[in-house]
VOBA-1610 file (N, C-alpha, C; in pm, whole numbers, padded with zeros to 5 digits, always signed):
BEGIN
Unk+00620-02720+00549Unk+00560-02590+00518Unk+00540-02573+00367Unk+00656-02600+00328Unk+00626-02597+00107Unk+00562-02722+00080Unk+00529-02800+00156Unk+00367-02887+00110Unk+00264-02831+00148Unk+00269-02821+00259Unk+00127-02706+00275Unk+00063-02581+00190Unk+00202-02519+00159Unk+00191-02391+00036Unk+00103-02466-00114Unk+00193-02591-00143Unk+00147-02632-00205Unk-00006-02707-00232Unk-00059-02777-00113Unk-00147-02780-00107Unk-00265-02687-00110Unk-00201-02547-00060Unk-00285-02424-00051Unk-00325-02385-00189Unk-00238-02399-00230Unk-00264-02329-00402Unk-00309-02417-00487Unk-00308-02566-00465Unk-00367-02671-00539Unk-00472-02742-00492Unk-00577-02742-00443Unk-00650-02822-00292Unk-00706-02928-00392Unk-00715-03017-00375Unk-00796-03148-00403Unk-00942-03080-00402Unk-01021-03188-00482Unk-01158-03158-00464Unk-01244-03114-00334Unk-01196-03200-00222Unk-01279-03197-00127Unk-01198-03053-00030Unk-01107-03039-00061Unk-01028-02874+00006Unk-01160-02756-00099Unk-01182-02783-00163Unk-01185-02688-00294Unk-01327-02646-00217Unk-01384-02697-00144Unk-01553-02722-00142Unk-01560-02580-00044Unk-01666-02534-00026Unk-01676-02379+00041Unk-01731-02457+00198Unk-01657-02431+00328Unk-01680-02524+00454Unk-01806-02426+00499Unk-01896-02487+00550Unk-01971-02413+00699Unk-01910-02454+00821Unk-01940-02344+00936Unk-01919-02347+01031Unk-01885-02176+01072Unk-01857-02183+01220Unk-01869-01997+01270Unk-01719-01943+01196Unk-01764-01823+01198Unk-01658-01715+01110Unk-01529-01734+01131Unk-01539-01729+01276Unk-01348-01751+01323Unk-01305-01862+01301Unk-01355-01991+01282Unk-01308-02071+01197Unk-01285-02140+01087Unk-01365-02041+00993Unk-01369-02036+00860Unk-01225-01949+00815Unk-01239-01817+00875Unk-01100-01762+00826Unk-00966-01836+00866Unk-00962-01953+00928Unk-00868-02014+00965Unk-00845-02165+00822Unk-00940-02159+00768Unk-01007-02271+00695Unk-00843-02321+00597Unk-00825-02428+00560Unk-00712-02467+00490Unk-00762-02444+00344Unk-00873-02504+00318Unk-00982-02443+00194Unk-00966-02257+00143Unk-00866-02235+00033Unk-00905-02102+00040Unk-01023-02046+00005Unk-01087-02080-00074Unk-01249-02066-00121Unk-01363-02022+00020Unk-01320-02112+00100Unk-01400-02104+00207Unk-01322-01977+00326Unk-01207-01943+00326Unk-01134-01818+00359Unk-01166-01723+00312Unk-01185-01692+00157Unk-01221-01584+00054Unk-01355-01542+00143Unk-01466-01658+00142Unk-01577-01623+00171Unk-01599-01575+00263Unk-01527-01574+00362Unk-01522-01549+00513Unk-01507-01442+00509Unk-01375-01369+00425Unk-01303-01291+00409Unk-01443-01149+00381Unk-01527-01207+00282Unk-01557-01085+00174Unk-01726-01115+00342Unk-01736-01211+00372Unk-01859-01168+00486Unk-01812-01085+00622Unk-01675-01090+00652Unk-01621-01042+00759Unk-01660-00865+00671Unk-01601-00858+00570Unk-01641-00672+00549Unk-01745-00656+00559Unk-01815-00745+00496Unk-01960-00720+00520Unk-02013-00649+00693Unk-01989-00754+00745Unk-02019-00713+00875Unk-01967-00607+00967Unk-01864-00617+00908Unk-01777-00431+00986Unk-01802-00311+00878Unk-01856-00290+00787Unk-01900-00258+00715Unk-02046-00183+00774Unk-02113-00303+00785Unk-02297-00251+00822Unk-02228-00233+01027Unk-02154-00272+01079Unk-02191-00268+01238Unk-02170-00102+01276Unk-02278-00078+01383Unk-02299+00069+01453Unk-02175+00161+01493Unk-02086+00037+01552Unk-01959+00030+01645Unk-01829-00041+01578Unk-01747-00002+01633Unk-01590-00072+01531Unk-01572-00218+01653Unk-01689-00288+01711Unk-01654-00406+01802Unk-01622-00527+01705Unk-01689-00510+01565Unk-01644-00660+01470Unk-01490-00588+01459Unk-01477-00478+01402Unk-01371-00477+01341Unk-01210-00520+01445Unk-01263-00476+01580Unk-01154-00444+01701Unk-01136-00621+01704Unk-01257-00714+01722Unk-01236-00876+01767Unk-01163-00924+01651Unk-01144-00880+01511Unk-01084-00935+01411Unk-00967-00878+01318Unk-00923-00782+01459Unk-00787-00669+01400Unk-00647-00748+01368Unk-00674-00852+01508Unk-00528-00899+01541Unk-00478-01002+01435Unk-00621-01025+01346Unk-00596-01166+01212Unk-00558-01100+01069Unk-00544-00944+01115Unk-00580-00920+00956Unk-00398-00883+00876Unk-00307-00914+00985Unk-00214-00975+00886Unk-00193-01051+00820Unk-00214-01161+00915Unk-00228-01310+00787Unk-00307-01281+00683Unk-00425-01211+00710Unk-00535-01213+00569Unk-00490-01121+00441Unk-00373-01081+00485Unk-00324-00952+00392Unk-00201-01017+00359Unk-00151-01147+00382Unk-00072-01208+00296Unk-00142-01403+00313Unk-00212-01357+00262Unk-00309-01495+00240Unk-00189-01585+00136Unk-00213-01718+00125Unk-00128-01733+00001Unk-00212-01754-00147Unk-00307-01774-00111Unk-00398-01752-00291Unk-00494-01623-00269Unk-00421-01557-00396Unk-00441-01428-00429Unk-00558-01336-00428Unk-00632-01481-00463Unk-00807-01411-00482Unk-00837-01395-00331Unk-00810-01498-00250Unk-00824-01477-00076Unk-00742-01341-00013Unk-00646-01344-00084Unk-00540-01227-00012Unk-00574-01093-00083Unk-00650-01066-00165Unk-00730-00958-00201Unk-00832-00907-00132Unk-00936-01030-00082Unk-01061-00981-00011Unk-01011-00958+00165Unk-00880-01043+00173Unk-00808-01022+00329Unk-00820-00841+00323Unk-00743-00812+00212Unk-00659-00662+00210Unk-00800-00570+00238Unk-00887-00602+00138Unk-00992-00559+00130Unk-01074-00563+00308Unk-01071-00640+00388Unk-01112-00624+00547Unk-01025-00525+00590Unk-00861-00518+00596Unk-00780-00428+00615Unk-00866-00303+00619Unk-00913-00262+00460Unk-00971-00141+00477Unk-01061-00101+00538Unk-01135-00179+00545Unk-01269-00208+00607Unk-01296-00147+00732Unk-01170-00238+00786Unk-01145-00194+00976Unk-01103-00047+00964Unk-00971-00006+00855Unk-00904+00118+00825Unk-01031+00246+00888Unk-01142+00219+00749Unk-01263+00292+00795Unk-01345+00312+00906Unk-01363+00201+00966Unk-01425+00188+01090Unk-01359+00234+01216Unk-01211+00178+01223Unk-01178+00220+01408Unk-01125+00340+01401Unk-01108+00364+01496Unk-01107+00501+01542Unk-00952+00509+01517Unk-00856+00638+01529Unk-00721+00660+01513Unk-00626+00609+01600Unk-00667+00547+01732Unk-00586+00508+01840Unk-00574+00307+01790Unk-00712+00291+01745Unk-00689+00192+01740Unk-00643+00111+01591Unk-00663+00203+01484Unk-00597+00154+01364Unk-00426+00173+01390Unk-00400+00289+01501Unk-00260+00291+01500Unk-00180+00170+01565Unk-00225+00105+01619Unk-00257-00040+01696Unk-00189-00159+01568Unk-00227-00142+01499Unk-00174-00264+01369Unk-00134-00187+01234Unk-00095-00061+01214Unk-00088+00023+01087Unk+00046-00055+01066Unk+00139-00036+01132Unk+00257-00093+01132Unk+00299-00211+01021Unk+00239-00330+01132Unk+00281-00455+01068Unk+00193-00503+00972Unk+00075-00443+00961Unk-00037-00482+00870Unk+00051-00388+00696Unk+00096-00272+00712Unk+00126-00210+00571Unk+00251-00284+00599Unk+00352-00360+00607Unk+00417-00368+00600Unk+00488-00535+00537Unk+00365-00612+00572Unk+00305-00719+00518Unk+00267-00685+00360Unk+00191-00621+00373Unk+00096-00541+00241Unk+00225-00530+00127Unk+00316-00462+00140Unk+00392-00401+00079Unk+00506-00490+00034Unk+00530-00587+00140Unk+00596-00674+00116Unk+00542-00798+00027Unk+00372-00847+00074Unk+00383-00955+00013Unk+00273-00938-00076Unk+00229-00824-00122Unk+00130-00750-00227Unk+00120-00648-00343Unk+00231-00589-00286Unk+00227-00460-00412Unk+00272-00516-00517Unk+00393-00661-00528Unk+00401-00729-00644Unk+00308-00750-00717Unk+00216-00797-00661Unk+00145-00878-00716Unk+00017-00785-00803Unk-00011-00844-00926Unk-00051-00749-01045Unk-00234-00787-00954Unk-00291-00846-00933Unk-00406-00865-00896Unk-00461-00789-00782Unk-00332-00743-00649Unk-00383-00713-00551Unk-00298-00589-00525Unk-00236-00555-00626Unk-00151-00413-00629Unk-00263-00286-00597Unk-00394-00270-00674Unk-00431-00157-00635Unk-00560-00162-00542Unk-00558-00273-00474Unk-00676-00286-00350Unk-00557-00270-00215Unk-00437-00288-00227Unk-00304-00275-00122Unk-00268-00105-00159Unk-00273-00053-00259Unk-00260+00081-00237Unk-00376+00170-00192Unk-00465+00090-00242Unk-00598+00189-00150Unk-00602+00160-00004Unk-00542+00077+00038Unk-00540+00013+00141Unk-00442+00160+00242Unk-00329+00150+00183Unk-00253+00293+00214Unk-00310+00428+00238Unk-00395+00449+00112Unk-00464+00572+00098Unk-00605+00579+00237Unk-00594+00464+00234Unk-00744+00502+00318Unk-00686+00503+00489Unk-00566+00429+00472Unk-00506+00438+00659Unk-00411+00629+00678Unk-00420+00662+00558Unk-00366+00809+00554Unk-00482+00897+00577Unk-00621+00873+00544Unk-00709+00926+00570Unk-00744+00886+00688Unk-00692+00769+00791Unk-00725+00767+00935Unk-00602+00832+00990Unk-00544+00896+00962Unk-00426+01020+01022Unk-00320+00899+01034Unk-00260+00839+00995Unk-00190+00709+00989Unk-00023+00740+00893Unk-00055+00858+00820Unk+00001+00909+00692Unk+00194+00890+00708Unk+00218+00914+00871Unk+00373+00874+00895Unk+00416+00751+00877Unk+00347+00666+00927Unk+00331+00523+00921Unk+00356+00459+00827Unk+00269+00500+00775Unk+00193+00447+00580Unk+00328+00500+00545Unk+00429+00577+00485Unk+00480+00645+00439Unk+00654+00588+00484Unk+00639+00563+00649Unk+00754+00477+00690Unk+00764+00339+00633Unk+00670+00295+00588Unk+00682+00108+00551Unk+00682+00155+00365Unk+00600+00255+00336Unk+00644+00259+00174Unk+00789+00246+00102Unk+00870+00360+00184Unk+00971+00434+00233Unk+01093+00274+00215Unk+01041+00185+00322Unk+01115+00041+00344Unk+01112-00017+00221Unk+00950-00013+00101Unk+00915-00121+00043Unk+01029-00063-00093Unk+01044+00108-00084Unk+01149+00126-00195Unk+01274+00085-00252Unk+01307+00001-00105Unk+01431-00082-00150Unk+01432-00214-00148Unk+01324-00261-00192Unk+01242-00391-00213Unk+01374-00495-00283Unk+01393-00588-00285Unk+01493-00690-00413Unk+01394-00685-00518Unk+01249-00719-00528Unk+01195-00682-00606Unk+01155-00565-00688Unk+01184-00533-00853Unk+01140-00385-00849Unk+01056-00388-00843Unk+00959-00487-00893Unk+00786-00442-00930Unk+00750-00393-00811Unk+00757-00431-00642Unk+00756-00364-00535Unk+00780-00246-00499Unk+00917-00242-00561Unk+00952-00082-00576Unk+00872-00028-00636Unk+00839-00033-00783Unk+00811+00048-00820Unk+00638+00095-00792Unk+00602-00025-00719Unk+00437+00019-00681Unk+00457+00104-00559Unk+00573+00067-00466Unk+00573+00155-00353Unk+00617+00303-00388Unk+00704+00318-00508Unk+00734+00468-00497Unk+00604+00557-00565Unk+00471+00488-00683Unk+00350+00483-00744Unk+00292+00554-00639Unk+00294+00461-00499Unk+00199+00450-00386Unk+00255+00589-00332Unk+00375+00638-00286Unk+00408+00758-00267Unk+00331+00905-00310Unk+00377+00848-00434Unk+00344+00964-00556Unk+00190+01003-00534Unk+00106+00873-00518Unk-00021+00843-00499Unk-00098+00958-00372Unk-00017+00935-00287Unk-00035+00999-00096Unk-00001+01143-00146Unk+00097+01190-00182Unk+00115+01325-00196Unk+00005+01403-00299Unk-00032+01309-00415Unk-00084+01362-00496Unk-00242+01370-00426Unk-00278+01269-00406Unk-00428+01237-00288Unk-00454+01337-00136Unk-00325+01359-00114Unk-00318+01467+00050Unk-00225+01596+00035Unk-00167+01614-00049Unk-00052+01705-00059Unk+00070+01655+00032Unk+00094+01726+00069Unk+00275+01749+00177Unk+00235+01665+00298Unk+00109+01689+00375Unk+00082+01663+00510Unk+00047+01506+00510Unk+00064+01417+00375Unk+00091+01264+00397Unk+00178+01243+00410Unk+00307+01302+00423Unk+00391+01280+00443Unk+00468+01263+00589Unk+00383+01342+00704Unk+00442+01337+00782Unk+00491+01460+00863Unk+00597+01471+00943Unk+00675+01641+01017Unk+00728+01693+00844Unk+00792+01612+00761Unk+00895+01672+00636Unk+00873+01588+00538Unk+00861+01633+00414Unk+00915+01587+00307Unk+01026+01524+00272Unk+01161+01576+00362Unk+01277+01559+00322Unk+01345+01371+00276Unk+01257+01297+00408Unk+01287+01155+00354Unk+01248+01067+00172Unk+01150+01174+00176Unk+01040+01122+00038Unk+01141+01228-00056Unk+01226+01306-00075Unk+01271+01400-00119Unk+01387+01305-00182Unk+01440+01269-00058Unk+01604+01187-00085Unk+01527+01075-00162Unk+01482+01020-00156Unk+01404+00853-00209Unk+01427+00956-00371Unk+01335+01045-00408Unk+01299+01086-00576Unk+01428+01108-00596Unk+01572+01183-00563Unk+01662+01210-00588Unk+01767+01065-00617Unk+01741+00947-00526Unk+01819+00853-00529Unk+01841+00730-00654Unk+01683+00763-00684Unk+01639+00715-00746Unk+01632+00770-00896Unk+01643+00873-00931Unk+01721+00930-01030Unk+01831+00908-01081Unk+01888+00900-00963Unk+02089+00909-00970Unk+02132+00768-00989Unk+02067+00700-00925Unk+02084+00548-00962Unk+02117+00494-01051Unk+02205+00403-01131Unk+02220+00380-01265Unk+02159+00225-01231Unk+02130+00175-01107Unk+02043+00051-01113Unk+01903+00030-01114Unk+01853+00181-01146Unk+01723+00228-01101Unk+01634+00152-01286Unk+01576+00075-01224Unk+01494+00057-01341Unk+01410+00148-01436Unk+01386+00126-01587Unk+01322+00236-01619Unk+01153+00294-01598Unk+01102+00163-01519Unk+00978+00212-01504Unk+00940+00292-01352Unk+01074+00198-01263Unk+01045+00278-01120Unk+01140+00388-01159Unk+01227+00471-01231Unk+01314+00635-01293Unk+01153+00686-01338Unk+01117+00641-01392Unk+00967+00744-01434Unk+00892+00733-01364Unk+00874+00694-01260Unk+00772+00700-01146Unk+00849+00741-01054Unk+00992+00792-01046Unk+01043+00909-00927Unk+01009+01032-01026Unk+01042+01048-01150Unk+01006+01141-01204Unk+00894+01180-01182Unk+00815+01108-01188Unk+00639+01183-01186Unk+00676+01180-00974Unk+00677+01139-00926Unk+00685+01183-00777Unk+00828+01308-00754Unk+00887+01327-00843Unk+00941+01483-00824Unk+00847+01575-00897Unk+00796+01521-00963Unk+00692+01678-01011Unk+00620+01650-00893Unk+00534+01580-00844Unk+00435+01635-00792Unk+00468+01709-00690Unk+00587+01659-00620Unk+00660+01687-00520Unk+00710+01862-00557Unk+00713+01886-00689Unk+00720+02012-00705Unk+00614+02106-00704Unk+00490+02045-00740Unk+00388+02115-00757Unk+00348+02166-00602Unk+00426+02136-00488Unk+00389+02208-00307Unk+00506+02279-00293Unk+00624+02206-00368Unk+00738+02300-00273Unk+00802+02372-00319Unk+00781+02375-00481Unk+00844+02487-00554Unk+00960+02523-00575Unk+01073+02633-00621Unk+01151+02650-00641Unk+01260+02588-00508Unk+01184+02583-00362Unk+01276+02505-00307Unk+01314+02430-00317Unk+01243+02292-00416Unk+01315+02207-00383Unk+01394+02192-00544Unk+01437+02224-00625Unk+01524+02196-00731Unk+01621+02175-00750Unk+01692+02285-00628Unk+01858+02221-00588Unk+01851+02103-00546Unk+01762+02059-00487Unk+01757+01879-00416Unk+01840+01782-00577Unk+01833+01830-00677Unk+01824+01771-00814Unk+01963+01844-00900Unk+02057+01905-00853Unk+02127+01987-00883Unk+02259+01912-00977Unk+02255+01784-00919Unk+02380+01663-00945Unk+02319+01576-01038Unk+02216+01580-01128Unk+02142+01487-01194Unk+02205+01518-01301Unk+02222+01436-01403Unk+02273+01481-01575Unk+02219+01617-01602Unk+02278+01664-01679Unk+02210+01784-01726Unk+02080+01758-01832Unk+02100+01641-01883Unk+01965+01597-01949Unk+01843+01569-01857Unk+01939+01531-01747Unk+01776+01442-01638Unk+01731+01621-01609Unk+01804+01702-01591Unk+01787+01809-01543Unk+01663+01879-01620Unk+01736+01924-01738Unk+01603+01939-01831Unk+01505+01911-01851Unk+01491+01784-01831Unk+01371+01688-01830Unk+01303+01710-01706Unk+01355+01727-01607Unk+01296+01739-01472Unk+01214+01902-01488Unk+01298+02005-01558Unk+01262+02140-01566Unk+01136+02151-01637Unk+01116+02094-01761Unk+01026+02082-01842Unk+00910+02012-01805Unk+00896+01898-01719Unk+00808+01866-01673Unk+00752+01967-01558Unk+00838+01982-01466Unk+00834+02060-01374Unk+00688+02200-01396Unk+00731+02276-01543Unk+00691+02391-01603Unk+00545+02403-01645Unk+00547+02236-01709Unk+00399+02177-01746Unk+00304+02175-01597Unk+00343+02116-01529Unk+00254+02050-01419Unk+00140+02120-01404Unk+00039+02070-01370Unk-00053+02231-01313Unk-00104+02239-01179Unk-00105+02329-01147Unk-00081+02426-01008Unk-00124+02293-00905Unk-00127+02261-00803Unk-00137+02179-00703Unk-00250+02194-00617Unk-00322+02082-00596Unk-00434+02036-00569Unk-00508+01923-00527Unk-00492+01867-00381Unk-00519+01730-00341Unk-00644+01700-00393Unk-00624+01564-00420Unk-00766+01496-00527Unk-00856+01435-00403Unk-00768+01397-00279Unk-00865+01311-00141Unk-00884+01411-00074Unk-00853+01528-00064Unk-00871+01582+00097Unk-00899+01728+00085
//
Protein backbone atom coordinates (compact mmCIF):
# COMPACT_ATOMS: atom_id res chain seq x y z
CA UNK A 1 0.00 0.00 0.00
CA UNK A 2 3.02 2.72 0.89
CA UNK A 3 4.36 1.80 -2.64
CA UNK A 4 1.39 2.48 -4.23
CA UNK A 5 1.02 5.91 -2.19
CA UNK A 6 4.22 6.35 -3.39
CA UNK A 7 3.84 5.70 -6.73
CA UNK A 8 0.67 7.90 -6.60
CA UNK A 9 2.47 10.96 -5.76
CA UNK A 10 5.50 10.22 -7.97
CA UNK A 11 4.15 8.44 -11.34
CA UNK A 12 6.79 7.76 -13.91
CA UNK A 13 6.39 9.32 -17.20
CA UNK A 14 4.06 7.05 -18.72
CA UNK A 15 1.55 7.20 -15.24
CA UNK A 16 1.93 11.02 -15.69
CA UNK A 17 0.22 10.91 -19.30
CA UNK A 18 -3.69 12.06 -19.18
CA UNK A 19 -5.53 8.20 -20.12
CA UNK A 20 -8.68 8.04 -22.51
CA UNK A 21 -11.27 5.86 -22.02
CA UNK A 22 -15.19 6.08 -20.34
CA UNK A 23 -15.52 8.26 -17.16
CA UNK A 24 -15.96 5.47 -14.64
CA UNK A 25 -12.81 4.33 -15.47
CA UNK A 26 -10.89 7.18 -15.62
CA UNK A 27 -11.88 8.20 -12.04
CA UNK A 28 -10.53 4.91 -11.04
CA UNK A 29 -7.25 5.77 -13.14
CA UNK A 30 -3.79 5.12 -11.09
CA UNK A 31 -2.59 8.29 -13.23
CA UNK A 32 -3.69 11.22 -11.03
CA UNK A 33 -3.69 13.73 -13.90
CA UNK A 34 -6.04 11.61 -15.68
CA UNK A 35 -8.39 11.37 -12.22
CA UNK A 36 -8.13 15.28 -11.84
CA UNK A 37 -9.54 15.36 -15.33
CA UNK A 38 -12.25 13.15 -14.79
CA UNK A 39 -12.77 14.74 -11.67
CA UNK A 40 -13.21 18.53 -12.99
CA UNK A 41 -15.52 16.75 -16.31
CA UNK A 42 -17.65 14.75 -13.84
CA UNK A 43 -18.81 18.57 -12.37
CA UNK A 44 -19.08 19.54 -15.45
CA UNK A 45 -21.69 17.20 -16.23
CA UNK A 46 -23.79 17.30 -12.98
CA UNK A 47 -23.44 20.72 -13.20
CA UNK A 48 -25.19 21.28 -16.86
CA UNK A 49 -27.65 17.81 -16.29
CA UNK A 50 -31.71 18.64 -16.08
CA UNK A 51 -31.91 15.90 -13.28
CA UNK A 52 -29.52 14.90 -10.25
CA UNK A 53 -29.24 11.12 -12.38
CA UNK A 54 -25.20 11.97 -13.05
CA UNK A 55 -24.90 13.12 -9.73
CA UNK A 56 -27.05 9.99 -7.89
CA UNK A 57 -24.74 7.17 -10.43
CA UNK A 58 -21.52 8.90 -9.01
CA UNK A 59 -22.54 9.61 -5.22
CA UNK A 60 -21.29 6.35 -3.89
CA UNK A 61 -17.38 7.35 -5.34
CA UNK A 62 -17.28 10.64 -4.01
CA UNK A 63 -15.52 9.61 -0.83
CA UNK A 64 -12.58 8.36 -2.24
CA UNK A 65 -12.51 11.53 -4.47
CA UNK A 66 -12.58 13.71 -1.37
CA UNK A 67 -9.54 12.03 -0.02
CA UNK A 68 -7.76 11.47 -3.30
CA UNK A 69 -4.05 11.18 -2.43
CA UNK A 70 -2.59 14.08 -4.75
CA UNK A 71 -3.98 17.18 -3.73
CA UNK A 72 -4.63 18.87 -6.96
CA UNK A 73 -7.00 15.57 -7.68
CA UNK A 74 -8.46 15.68 -4.14
CA UNK A 75 -9.49 19.31 -4.64
CA UNK A 76 -11.44 18.87 -7.90
CA UNK A 77 -12.86 15.33 -6.02
CA UNK A 78 -14.15 17.88 -3.12
CA UNK A 79 -15.14 20.17 -5.68
CA UNK A 80 -17.82 17.15 -7.35
CA UNK A 81 -18.82 16.75 -3.59
CA UNK A 82 -20.32 20.11 -4.07
CA UNK A 83 -21.48 19.73 -7.15
CA UNK A 84 -23.80 16.74 -6.25
CA UNK A 85 -24.32 18.92 -2.68
CA UNK A 86 -26.20 21.37 -5.23
CA UNK A 87 -27.89 19.13 -7.35
CA UNK A 88 -29.67 16.21 -5.21
CA UNK A 89 -32.34 16.70 -3.53
CA UNK A 90 -32.29 16.61 0.64
CA UNK A 91 -33.15 12.87 1.02
CA UNK A 92 -30.54 12.02 -1.12
CA UNK A 93 -27.49 14.22 -0.15
CA UNK A 94 -28.53 12.96 3.38
CA UNK A 95 -27.59 9.52 1.92
CA UNK A 96 -23.61 10.28 2.03
CA UNK A 97 -23.45 13.78 4.18
CA UNK A 98 -22.10 11.62 6.83
CA UNK A 99 -19.11 9.82 5.64
CA UNK A 100 -18.36 12.13 2.78
CA UNK A 101 -17.79 15.41 5.59
CA UNK A 102 -16.18 13.29 7.59
CA UNK A 103 -13.49 12.13 5.21
CA UNK A 104 -13.33 15.90 4.23
CA UNK A 105 -12.46 16.96 7.62
CA UNK A 106 -10.33 14.38 8.35
CA UNK A 107 -8.22 14.12 5.36
CA UNK A 108 -8.61 17.94 4.06
CA UNK A 109 -9.11 20.72 6.25
CA UNK A 110 -5.24 20.21 6.93
CA UNK A 111 -4.36 20.66 4.06
CA UNK A 112 -3.48 24.48 3.04
CA UNK A 113 -4.58 23.85 -0.78
CA UNK A 114 -7.92 22.19 -0.23
CA UNK A 115 -8.88 23.81 3.16
CA UNK A 116 -11.29 26.32 1.64
CA UNK A 117 -12.95 24.27 -1.33
CA UNK A 118 -13.67 21.46 1.93
CA UNK A 119 -15.22 24.31 3.86
CA UNK A 120 -17.40 25.43 1.15
CA UNK A 121 -18.02 22.07 0.74
CA UNK A 122 -19.74 22.30 4.43
CA UNK A 123 -21.38 25.51 3.72
CA UNK A 124 -23.10 24.40 0.71
CA UNK A 125 -24.40 20.76 2.37
CA UNK A 126 -25.89 23.31 5.22
CA UNK A 127 -27.65 25.02 2.55
CA UNK A 128 -29.08 21.46 1.49
CA UNK A 129 -30.69 21.38 5.16
CA UNK A 130 -27.75 18.97 6.08
CA UNK A 131 -26.62 21.71 8.86
CA UNK A 132 -26.84 18.80 11.96
CA UNK A 133 -24.72 16.63 10.14
CA UNK A 134 -22.20 19.10 8.84
CA UNK A 135 -21.90 20.38 12.36
CA UNK A 136 -21.78 16.64 13.99
CA UNK A 137 -18.47 15.66 11.95
CA UNK A 138 -17.02 19.44 12.50
CA UNK A 139 -17.82 19.00 16.15
CA UNK A 140 -15.53 15.34 15.79
CA UNK A 141 -12.85 17.21 13.54
CA UNK A 142 -12.34 19.66 16.86
CA UNK A 143 -10.53 17.15 18.56
CA UNK A 144 -8.44 16.35 15.64
CA UNK A 145 -4.40 15.18 16.88
CA UNK A 146 -3.87 17.61 14.34
CA UNK A 147 -4.38 21.35 15.21
CA UNK A 148 -4.32 22.75 11.82
CA UNK A 149 -7.62 20.45 11.56
CA UNK A 150 -8.80 21.82 14.51
CA UNK A 151 -8.37 24.83 13.94
CA UNK A 152 -10.04 24.87 10.31
CA UNK A 153 -12.88 22.87 11.84
CA UNK A 154 -13.66 25.28 14.68
CA UNK A 155 -13.01 28.42 11.43
CA UNK A 156 -15.61 26.12 9.64
CA UNK A 157 -18.02 26.43 12.69
CA UNK A 158 -17.62 29.98 13.17
CA UNK A 159 -18.08 30.03 9.31
CA UNK A 160 -21.95 28.09 9.49
CA UNK A 161 -23.14 30.30 12.25
CA UNK A 162 -21.82 33.35 10.82
CA UNK A 163 -23.23 32.21 7.02
CA UNK A 164 -26.85 30.79 8.69
CA UNK A 165 -27.09 32.15 12.16
CA UNK A 166 -28.20 29.63 15.14
CA UNK A 167 -30.36 27.32 12.78
CA UNK A 168 -26.82 25.70 11.34
CA UNK A 169 -26.51 24.48 14.10
CA UNK A 170 -29.09 22.19 14.54
CA UNK A 171 -32.22 21.56 17.71
CA UNK A 172 -29.28 23.79 20.13
CA UNK A 173 -26.39 25.60 20.22
CA UNK A 174 -25.41 24.14 23.40
CA UNK A 175 -22.83 21.43 21.85
CA UNK A 176 -21.06 24.34 19.69
CA UNK A 177 -21.32 26.41 23.04
CA UNK A 178 -19.27 23.77 25.19
CA UNK A 179 -16.63 23.31 22.12
CA UNK A 180 -15.97 27.73 22.38
CA UNK A 181 -15.85 27.38 26.20
CA UNK A 182 -13.42 24.28 26.16
CA UNK A 183 -11.43 25.61 24.13
CA UNK A 184 -10.77 28.70 25.95
CA UNK A 185 -10.13 26.94 29.17
CA UNK A 186 -7.71 24.72 27.67
CA UNK A 187 -4.15 25.46 28.46
CA UNK A 188 -3.36 22.94 25.41
CA UNK A 189 -5.44 24.98 23.19
CA UNK A 190 -3.20 26.43 20.60
CA UNK A 191 -2.95 30.10 19.96
CA UNK A 192 -4.41 30.25 16.64
CA UNK A 193 -7.33 27.63 17.22
CA UNK A 194 -7.94 30.16 21.25
CA UNK A 195 -8.58 32.99 18.63
CA UNK A 196 -10.72 31.27 16.45
CA UNK A 197 -12.99 30.06 19.60
CA UNK A 198 -12.78 33.59 20.41
CA UNK A 199 -14.10 34.91 17.22
CA UNK A 200 -16.78 31.79 17.32
CA UNK A 201 -17.89 33.11 20.91
CA UNK A 202 -18.57 36.46 19.57
CA UNK A 203 -20.40 35.45 16.88
CA UNK A 204 -22.06 33.05 18.93
CA UNK A 205 -22.89 36.16 20.93
CA UNK A 206 -24.05 38.25 18.36
CA UNK A 207 -27.77 35.54 18.39
CA UNK A 208 -27.78 34.71 21.93
CA UNK A 209 -26.88 37.52 23.86
CA UNK A 210 -26.65 38.14 27.39
CA UNK A 211 -27.63 34.43 27.68
CA UNK A 212 -24.97 33.05 26.89
CA UNK A 213 -22.00 34.83 29.02
CA UNK A 214 -22.32 32.85 32.07
CA UNK A 215 -21.39 29.87 29.63
CA UNK A 216 -17.77 31.88 30.11
CA UNK A 217 -18.03 32.69 33.79
CA UNK A 218 -14.76 30.36 34.85
CA UNK A 219 -12.43 31.89 32.16
CA UNK A 220 -9.47 34.18 33.62
CA UNK A 221 -10.67 37.32 34.38
CA UNK A 222 -8.47 38.61 31.56
CA UNK A 223 -9.99 36.03 28.98
CA UNK A 224 -13.14 37.53 30.49
CA UNK A 225 -12.52 41.00 29.55
CA UNK A 226 -11.37 40.25 26.42
CA UNK A 227 -14.35 38.19 25.67
CA UNK A 228 -16.55 41.41 27.05
CA UNK A 229 -14.84 43.84 24.87
CA UNK A 230 -15.05 42.02 21.89
CA UNK A 231 -18.37 40.94 22.67
CA UNK A 232 -19.43 45.07 22.88
CA UNK A 233 -17.70 45.78 19.46
CA UNK A 234 -19.42 43.10 17.37
CA UNK A 235 -22.14 44.43 15.23
CA UNK A 236 -25.64 43.49 15.53
CA UNK A 237 -26.16 39.96 13.79
CA UNK A 238 -26.82 39.10 10.40
CA UNK A 239 -26.49 35.87 8.21
CA UNK A 240 -24.22 36.62 5.17
CA UNK A 241 -25.82 33.03 3.22
CA UNK A 242 -29.33 32.95 4.07
Amino acid sequence: QRQGRMEDEGPPPAEAQVQDGPLASRIESKAWKTRMEAYVELTQLVEAAEDAEVAQEYAGKLVKMVVDTNLNAQQKGIEVASACARKMNVDAVAGWVHSVMAKTVDKAFGQVKCKGTAQELAMLLIEAEQGEMVIEELLKGCSHKQPKVVHAAVECVRMAVQGFGLKALGPTPKPVVKLSVALLEASATTAPVRAEAKLLAVELHRYMGAALRPSYDNLRPAQQKDLDDAFAEAPKAKPTRS
